[in-house]
Steps between C-alpha positions, in 0.01 A plus 500: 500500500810592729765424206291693233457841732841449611652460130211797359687712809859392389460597197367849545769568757744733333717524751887399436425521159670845396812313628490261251371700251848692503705187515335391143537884355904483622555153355330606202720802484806305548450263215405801274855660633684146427384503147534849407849547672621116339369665126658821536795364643553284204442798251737724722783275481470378140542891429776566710673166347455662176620858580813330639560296209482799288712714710772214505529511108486846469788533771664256289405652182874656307480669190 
């Protein structure tokens, strides 16, 4: 009976447990951040490779 009202009283104890609570929310965010900033930063630079390319043959561009 000891191990049952000791594991019924760990259980309810929500102590300690906002700590980890963040930890999972900031992880979570992180990942998010990883993926979002990896996709845009893809997009951005494909962009910007293709403004340069076009400003390179207009520059070179003679009539």
């Amino acid at each position: 009976m000891n191990f049952k009202r000791y594991s019924t009283k760990f259980l309810k104890d929500e102590q300690g447990a906002e700590l980890a609570e963040y930890a999972v929310a900031v992880a979570l965010l992180v990942a998010v951040a990883l993926v979002v900033y990896k996709t845009l930063g893809n997009a951005i630079n494909d962009q910007n490779s293709g403004t340069g390319a076009k400003v390179t043959s207009a520059s070179s561009f003679t009539p």
